[in-house]
N, C-alpha and C positions, 0 to 999 in steps of 0.2 A: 414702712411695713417691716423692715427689716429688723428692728427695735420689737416689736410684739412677738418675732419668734425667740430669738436671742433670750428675752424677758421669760420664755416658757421652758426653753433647754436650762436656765439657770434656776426654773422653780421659785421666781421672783414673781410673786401674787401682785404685788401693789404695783411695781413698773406695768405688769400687763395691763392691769387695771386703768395705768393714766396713758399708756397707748388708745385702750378705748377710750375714754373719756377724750382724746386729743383729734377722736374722730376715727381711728383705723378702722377696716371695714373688715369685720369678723368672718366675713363668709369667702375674702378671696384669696386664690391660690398663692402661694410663697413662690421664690425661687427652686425650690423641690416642689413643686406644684401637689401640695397640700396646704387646705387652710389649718389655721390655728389652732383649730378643732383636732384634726385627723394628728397633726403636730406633737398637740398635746397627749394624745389618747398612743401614739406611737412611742412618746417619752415614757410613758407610764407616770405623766403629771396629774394624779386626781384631781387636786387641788383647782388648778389650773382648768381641767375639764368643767367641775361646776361651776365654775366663774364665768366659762367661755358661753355654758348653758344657759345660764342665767342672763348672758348678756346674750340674748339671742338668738344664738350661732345655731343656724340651721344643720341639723341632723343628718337631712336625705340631703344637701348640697354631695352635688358628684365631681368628684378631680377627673386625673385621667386616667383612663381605661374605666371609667363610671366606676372609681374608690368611693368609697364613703368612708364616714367615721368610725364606723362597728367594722368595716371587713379589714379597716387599720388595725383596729384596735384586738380583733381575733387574731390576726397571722401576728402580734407581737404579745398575743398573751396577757393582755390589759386586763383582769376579768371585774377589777372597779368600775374601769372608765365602759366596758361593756353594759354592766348593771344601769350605770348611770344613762346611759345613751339610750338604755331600752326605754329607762324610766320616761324619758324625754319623750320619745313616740317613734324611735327608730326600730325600723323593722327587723325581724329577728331571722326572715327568709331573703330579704334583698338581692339581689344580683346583682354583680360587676356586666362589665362588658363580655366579657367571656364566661357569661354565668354560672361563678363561683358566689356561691353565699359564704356570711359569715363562717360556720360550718366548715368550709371546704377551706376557706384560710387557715380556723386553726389546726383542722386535718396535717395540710400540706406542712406546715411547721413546728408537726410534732405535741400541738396546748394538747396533754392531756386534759389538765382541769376548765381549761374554756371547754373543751368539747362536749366535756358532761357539764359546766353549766349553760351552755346555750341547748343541748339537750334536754336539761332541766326547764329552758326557755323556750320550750315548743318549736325547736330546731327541725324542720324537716329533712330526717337523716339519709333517706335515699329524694332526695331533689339531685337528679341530674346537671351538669355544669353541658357547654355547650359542645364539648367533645362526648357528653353521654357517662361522664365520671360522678360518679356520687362521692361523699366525700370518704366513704370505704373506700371506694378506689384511691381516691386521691392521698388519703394517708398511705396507703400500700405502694404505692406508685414512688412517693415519696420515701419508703423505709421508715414511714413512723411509725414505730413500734408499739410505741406506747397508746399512743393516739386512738390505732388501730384496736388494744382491749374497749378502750371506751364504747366503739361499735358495735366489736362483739357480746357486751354487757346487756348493750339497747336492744330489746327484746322486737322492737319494731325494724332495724336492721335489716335487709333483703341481700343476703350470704351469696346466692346465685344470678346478682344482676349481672348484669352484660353493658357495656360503653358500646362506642359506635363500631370501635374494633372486632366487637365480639369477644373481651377480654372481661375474666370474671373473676372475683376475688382470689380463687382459688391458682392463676397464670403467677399474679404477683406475691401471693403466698410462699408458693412454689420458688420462683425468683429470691424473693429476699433472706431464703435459707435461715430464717428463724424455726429451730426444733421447737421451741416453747409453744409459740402461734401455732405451729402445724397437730399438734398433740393437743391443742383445746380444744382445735375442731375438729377433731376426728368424728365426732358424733355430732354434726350439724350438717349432714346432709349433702356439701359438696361435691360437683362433680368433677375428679381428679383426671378423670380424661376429654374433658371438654376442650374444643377445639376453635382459636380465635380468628380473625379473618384473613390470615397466611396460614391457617392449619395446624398451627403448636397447639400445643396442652401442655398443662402444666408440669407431668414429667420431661417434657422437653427441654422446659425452662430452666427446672430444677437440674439437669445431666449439665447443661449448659455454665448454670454458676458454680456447679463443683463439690455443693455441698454432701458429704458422702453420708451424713445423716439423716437429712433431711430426703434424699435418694431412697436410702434404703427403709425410711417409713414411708412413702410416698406405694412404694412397689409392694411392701410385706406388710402394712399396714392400711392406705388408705384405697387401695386399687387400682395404683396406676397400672395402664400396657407397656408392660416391657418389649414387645415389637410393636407399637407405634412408629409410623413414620412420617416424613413431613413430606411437602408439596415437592420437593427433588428427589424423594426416595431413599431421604438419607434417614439410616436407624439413630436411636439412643449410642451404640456405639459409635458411630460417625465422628457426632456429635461432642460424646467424651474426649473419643482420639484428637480429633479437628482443637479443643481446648485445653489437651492435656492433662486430664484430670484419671492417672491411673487409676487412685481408690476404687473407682466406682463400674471398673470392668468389672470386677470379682465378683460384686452383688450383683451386676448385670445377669453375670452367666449364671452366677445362683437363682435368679428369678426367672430364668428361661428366655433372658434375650440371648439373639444370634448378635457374636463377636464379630463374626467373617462373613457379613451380607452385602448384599451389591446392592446402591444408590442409582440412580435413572442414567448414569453415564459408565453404571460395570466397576467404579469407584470403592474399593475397600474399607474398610475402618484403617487396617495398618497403612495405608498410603494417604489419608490423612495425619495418622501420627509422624509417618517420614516427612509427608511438607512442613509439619510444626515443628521437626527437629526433636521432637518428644521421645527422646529415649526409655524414661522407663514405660511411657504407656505401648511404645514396640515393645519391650520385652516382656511390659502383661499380655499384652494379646498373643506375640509366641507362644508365653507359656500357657496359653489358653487355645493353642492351636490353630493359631491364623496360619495362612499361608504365607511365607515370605513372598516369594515370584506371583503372586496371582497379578493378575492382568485386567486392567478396566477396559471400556470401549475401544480405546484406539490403540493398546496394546501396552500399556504404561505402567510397569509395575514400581513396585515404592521404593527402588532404586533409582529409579527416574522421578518419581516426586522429590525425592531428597536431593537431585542434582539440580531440579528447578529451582528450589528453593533453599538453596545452598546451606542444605542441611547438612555438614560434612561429621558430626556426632553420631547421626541418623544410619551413614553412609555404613559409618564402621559397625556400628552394632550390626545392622544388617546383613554384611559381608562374614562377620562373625558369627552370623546366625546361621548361615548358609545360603544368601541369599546371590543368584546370578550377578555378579558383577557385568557380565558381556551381553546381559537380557535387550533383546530389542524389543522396540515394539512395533505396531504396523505397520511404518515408512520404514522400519529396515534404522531407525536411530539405539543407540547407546544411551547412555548415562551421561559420554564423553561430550557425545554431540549436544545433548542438552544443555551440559554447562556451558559450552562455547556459544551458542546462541542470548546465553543467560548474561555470557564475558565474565564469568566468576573464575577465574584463576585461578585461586584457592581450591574451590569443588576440583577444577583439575587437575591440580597435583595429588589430592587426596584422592582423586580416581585414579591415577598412574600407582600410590604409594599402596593402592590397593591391587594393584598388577591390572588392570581394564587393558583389554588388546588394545592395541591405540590406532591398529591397524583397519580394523572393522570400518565396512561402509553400510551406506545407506541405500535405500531401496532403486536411487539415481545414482550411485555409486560413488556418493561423494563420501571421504573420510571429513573427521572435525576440523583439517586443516581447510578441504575445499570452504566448510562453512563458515570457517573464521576470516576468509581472504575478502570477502563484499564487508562485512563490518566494519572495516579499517579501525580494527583493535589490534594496535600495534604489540601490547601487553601481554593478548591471549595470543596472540600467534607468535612471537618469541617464546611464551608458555610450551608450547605445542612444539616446539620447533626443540626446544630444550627436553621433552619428554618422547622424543623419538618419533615423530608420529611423519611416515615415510611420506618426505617431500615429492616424489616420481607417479606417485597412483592418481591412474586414473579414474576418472568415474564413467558412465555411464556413454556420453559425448567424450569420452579419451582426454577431457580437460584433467589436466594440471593444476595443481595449485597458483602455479608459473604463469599456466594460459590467463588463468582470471585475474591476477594480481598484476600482470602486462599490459593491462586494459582499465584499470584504477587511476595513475599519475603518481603512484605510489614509490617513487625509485628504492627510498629506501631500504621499504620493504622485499621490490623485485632482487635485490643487492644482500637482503639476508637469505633468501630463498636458494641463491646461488651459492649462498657460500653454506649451506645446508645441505647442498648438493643434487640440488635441481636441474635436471639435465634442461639444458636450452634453446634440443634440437627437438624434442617431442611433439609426435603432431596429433592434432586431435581427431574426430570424426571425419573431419572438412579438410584431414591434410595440413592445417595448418600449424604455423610452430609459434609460441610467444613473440619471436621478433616480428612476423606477419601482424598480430594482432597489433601490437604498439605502431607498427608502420601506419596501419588503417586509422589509430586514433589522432597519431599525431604527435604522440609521447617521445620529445625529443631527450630527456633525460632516458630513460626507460631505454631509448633505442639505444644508445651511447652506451650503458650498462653492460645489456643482452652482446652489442660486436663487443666490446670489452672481455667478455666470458665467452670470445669465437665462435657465437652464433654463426650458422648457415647463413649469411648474407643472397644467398642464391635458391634457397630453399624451394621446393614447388609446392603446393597444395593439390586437392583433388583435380583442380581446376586450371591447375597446371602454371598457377598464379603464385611469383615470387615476390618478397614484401617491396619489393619496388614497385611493380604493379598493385599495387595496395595505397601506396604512399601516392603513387599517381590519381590513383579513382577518385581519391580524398583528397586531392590539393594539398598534400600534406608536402609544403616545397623547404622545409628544412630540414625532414625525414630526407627527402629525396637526395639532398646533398649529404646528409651523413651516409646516408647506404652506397652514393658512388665513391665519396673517401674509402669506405672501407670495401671498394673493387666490388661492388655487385656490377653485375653484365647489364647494362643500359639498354642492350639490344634482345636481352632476352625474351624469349617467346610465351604466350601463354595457350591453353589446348585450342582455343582459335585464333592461336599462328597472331594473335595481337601484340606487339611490342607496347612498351609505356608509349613511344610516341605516336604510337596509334590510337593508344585508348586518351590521350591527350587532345588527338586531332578529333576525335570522337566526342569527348565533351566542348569540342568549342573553345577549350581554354586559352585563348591566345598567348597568355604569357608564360604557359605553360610548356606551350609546343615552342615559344623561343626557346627557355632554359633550354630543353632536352637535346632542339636542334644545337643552341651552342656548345653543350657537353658533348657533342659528337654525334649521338644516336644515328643510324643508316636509316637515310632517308630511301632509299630504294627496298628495305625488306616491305615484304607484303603479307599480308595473311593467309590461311587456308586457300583463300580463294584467291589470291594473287592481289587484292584489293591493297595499295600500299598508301601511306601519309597523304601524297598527292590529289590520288583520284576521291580520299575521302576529305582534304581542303576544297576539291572542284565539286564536290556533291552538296555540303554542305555549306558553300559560296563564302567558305573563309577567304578572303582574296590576300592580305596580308600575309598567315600564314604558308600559303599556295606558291606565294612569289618567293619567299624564304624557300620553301622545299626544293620551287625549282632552281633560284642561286645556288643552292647548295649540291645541285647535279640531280635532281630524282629525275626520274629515267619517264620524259613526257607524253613516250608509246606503248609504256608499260599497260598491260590486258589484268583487266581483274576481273572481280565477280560479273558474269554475263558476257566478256571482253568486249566490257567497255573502256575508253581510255579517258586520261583525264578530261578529253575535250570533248567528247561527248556530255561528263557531267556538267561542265563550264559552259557548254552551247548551250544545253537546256536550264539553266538558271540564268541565260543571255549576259554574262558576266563580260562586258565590253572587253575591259578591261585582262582579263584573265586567257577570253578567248584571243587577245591582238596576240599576247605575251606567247603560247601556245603554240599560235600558228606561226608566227616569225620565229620561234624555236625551231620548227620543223614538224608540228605536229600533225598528220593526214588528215587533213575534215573529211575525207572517201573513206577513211577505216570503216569498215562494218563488225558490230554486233554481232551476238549468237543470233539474236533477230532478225538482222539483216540490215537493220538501220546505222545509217552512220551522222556523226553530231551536226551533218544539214538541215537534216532532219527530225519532224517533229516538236519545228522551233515556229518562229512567223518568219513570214516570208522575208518582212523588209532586216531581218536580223541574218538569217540565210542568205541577204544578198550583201549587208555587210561582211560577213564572211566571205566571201568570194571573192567582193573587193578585195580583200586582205590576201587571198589565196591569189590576185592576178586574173581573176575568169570573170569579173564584171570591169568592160570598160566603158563605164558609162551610159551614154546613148546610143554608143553603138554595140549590138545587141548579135553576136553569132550565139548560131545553135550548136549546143554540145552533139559531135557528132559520135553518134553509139553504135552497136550491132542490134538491128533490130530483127534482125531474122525469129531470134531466140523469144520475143514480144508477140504476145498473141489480142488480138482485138475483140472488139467485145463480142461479135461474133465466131469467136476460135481460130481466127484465122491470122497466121503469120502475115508483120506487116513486111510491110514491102516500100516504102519510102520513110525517108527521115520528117517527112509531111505530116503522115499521120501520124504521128505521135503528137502533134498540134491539133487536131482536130478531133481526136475523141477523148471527150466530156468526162466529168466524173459521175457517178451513177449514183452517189452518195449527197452529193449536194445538188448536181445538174445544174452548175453554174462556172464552176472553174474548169478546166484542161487536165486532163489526168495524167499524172505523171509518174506514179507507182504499181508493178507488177503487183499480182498478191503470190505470197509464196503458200504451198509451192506449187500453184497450176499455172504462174504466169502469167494471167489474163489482166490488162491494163483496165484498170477500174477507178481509181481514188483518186486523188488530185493532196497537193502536198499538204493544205490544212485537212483536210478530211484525217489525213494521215498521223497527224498528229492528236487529233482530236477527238477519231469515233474508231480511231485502228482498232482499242483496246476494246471495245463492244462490238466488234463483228466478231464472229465466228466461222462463218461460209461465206465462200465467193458468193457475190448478188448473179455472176455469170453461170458457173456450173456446175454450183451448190455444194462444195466439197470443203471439208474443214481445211482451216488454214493454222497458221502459227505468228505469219508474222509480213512485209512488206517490204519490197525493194526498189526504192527509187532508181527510176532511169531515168528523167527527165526534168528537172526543176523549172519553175517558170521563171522568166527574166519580168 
């Protein structure tokens, strides 16, 4: 096969000839997947065409994308092997797969003279392709110039069709900035403001490519709208500026378009020419009276477009022109703050060399340094830091550049901030100061830095919380040890009277409340409420912890919140082990509560009688009665007892099964029995005897 093409590219008649004659099969696709036919007709081999004819070679055979031999032989201008193929019985209207005729091939590449002979050849000149392009379009679309008279000659032509876009001769006219083309159809009817299916018209098109000729006939000659505007609300001048194409302001404003109109977002013409860096089209629109400072939607005038888009040519004309260097716009931003968002470096020295306050905040009160500190653009904030822009201000939460660069992992950078002159006692809203904040994250570098530069190692917050108390909440256990290197108070308090090793004892953290216990920490300070390490180990049934505290001397009668003592917490979480330890210390199991209850209480019974055992008052089987004053005991009929008897023999009123063994306070009257007491104390309200509110219960008599 390969031998029949080879034989056509070289215009070798007789080889192709004994290729057929050897059997080749004229009709099938090559390695370029055209047969021999489209091959030759592509070559521009005549010769070779009538031979391939004559040997049979089918005409309408389709390659791929459904080619045939004629839409070859069109798009390369063949107009022999054209004639010849018609002769043959190929069709002169055919369609490809994307239904491009012959026609539309040599359209798209420019055959003048195919176009008028397949014209000549009953070409149907408006046959649509399957995007809706005739091949007017398709030459226009193309820039074939030439192509494009042949259409216009053809008297059957249709000058105002429309593709699927809704685009008409006149969009791509417009576009391809041929004066010649646009001045022959001046008088064919044209509609120069017609509009495709995103809304352009052709003077849109035309402002767009630039051309200032074909503009100025479009507007003075053919009719275009000089205020047209498209589906965002942007003008002809937008559109100029946004391109750069100064010429075409001047005929603008001479045909009575607005230079300085707002587009659907408050959007200038000059703050498109600032984002394009288009100097001289800023200084037509000046000189045509635009406003420098004008302001779109959000408050952004083209000194801020040109910091966005690091128009620094833009900047200075601008600034030259008289335009606000210090202009904000609705968040309270600069130009400054723009380019630091942007990390343009460049825009920020040209905004400093333009004098830009460097000082200026933003509507949160951040300056360009706050916003360069979360970028971790080392570049722009050495920039920044190099152009003065004051390291101490705060913004709006009293943050620092300090505070939020503390909270990064950034040492670095916390290390050029200081030596900027960052102060590293600053506190923010919350009281706090940058070594708090690193404490909290954990930033062991960072921390080392901040005492390095005599941070407050002791510092408080609103909350009365020092970055040791920080470094605790967080586990942060090698923060912990640099802040006691460098002499923070291990025992310091926070506004609820919490020490680190209470807020330790408080999460649970075993290994935590070791350290603090072995660095020394007082194990007897308490909180507010007197609550100390201990009684929140007994509450919380840390027993490890608990027995450390108490090695270490914590004070085992110590009254806290409610004055409860530890053994009260450790009885009620029946803590064997915790209560033996306690009460062979010397702990009272009779202490009572603000309640009145004491840790016998409101436990089970056979745990209350292992305490006792422990306490000496259970021996065994042999069973004495605790003997009381019962005078002060009143029975359930109101009446003071009078033997150590009854207090055995009247019942609980609550269950009417056990022996009551609890006053109720404060009328006194013997009612409960000890699990009641425990059990349903918290849902009575009034004596069941004399109906009087209560608070709380006083055991006088436990059962054995």
């Amino acid at each position: 096969m390969a031998d029949i093409f080879q034989a056509i590219s070289e215009d070798n008649l007789e080889r192709m000839q004994a290729c057929i004659t050897e059997g080749t099969d004229v009709n099938k696709p090559g390695p370029n997947g055209l047969t021999p036919l489209m091959h030759a007709c592509q070559e521009g081999k005549d010769k070779c065409v009538a031979a391939l004819i004559k040997a049979k070679s089918d005409v309408q055979v389709q390659a791929a994308g459904g080619l045939q031999a004629i839409h070859v032989a069109a798009a390369a201008g063949q107009d022999a092997s054209i004639q010849a193929l018609l002769k043959a019985g190929a069709q002169v209207n055919n369609q490809d797969a994307a239904g491009m005729t012959p026609l539309h091939h040599a359209a798209k590449n420019n055959r003048k003279k195919t176009c008028d002979l397949l014209i000549r050849s009953k070409a149907t000149v408006n046959m649509p392709d399957a995007e809706g392009n005739t091949p007017l379009l398709t030459a226009l679309i193309a820039g074939s110039a030439d192509a494009v008279q042949s259409f216009i000659k053809a008297d059957a032509t249709d000058l105002t069709v429309q593709n699927k876009k809704q685009q008409t001769p006149a969009h791509f006219l417009a576009a391809m900035g041929n004066i010649a083309l646009l001045k022959s159809l001046a008088k064919k009817g044209l509609n120069w403001n017609a509009q495709d299916d995103q809304g352009r018209t052709p003077v849109e098109l035309c402002a767009d490519s630039g051309n200032a000729q074909c503009f100025e006939f479009l507007l003075t000659k053919l009719g275009g709208d000089p205020s047209v505007t498209n589906a965002a609300g942007e003008s002809l001048a937008h559109i100029i500026s946004a391109k750069g194409h100064a010429p075409l302001l001047g005929i603008l404003k001479a045909s009575g378009g607005n230079v300085d109109s707002e587009d659907a977002n408050g959007c200038h013409p000059i703050q498109q020419a600032a984002a394009s860096n288009s100097v001289p089209v800023i200084e037509a629109l000046i000189k045509l009276m635009a406003q420098v400072n004008c302001a779109d939607g959000k408050g952004d005038t083209p000194i801020h477009y040109a910091a966005a888009n690091g128009a620094v040519e833009a900047v200075e004309c601008l600034v030259n022109s008289g335009a606000d260097i210090n202009a904000k716009n609705k968040a309270g931003e600069t130009a400054l703050h723009v380019a630091v968002t942007k990390g343009d470096c460049k825009m920020i020295n040209a905004l400093s060399d333009k004098n830009i306050d460097v000082s200026l905040r933003d509507n949160n009160g951040n300056t360009a340094l706050h916003l360069a500190i979360p970028l971790h653009n080392t570049e722009v904030i050495n920039t920044l830091i190099g152009i003065s822009v004051p390291p101490n201000s705060q913004n709006n939460d009293n943050m620092t550049a300090l505070h939020l660069a503390a909270t990064l992992g950034d040492v670095e950078l916390v290390q050029n901030l200081i030596k900027a002159g960052a102060d590293v006692d600053m506190k923010n809203n919350d009281g706090e100061t940058p070594l708090e904040l690193a404490s909290a994250v954990g930033d062991v570098p960072v921390v080392k830095a901040l005492i390095e530069a005599r941070a407050d190692v002791n510092s408080k917050d609103g909350q009365g919380m020092a970055p040791l108390h920080k470094a605790v909440q967080n586990n942060q256990v090698e923060v912990i040890k640099c802040l006691k290197e460098a002499n923070a108070n291990i025992n310091a308090k926070t506004g609820d009277g919490e020490t680190p090793l209470i807020i330790a004892t408080k999460m649970k953290n075993v290994d935590l409340i070791t350290m603090l216990i072995d660095m020394g920490c007082d194990v007897n300070i308490g909180d507010i409420n007197g609550t100390t390490p201990l009684h929140y180990a007994c509450k919380l049934d840390l027993t490890k912890p608990a027995l450390q505290l108490i090695e270490k001397g914590s004070d085992i009668m110590a009254k806290g919140e409610g004055n409860n003592t530890p053994l009260h917490f450790a009885s009620l979480n029946m803590n064997k082990q915790l209560v033996e330890v306690l009460i062979k210390k010397g702990a009272n199991a009779r202490e009572m509560n603000s309640e009145g209850r004491t840790p016998l209480q409101g436990i089970r019974l056979t745990f209350a009688k292992f305490m006792k055992q422990l306490m000496g008052e259970d021996k065994g089987d042999k069973k004495e009665d605790i003997k009381i004053d019962v005078s002060e005991v009143l029975n359930q009929s109101g009446e003071k007892l009078e033997t150590q008897t009854e207090l055995k023999d009247t019942f609980c009123l609550l269950c009417r099964r056990r022996a009551a063994t609890a006053a109720l306070l404060p009328c006194g009257h013997l009612c409960i029995c000890d699990a009641c007491q425990h059990e349903r104390l918290a849902t009575l309200k009034q004596c069941p005897i004399c109906k009087k509110d209560i608070y709380g219960a006083c055991a006088i008599f436990c059962e054995n």
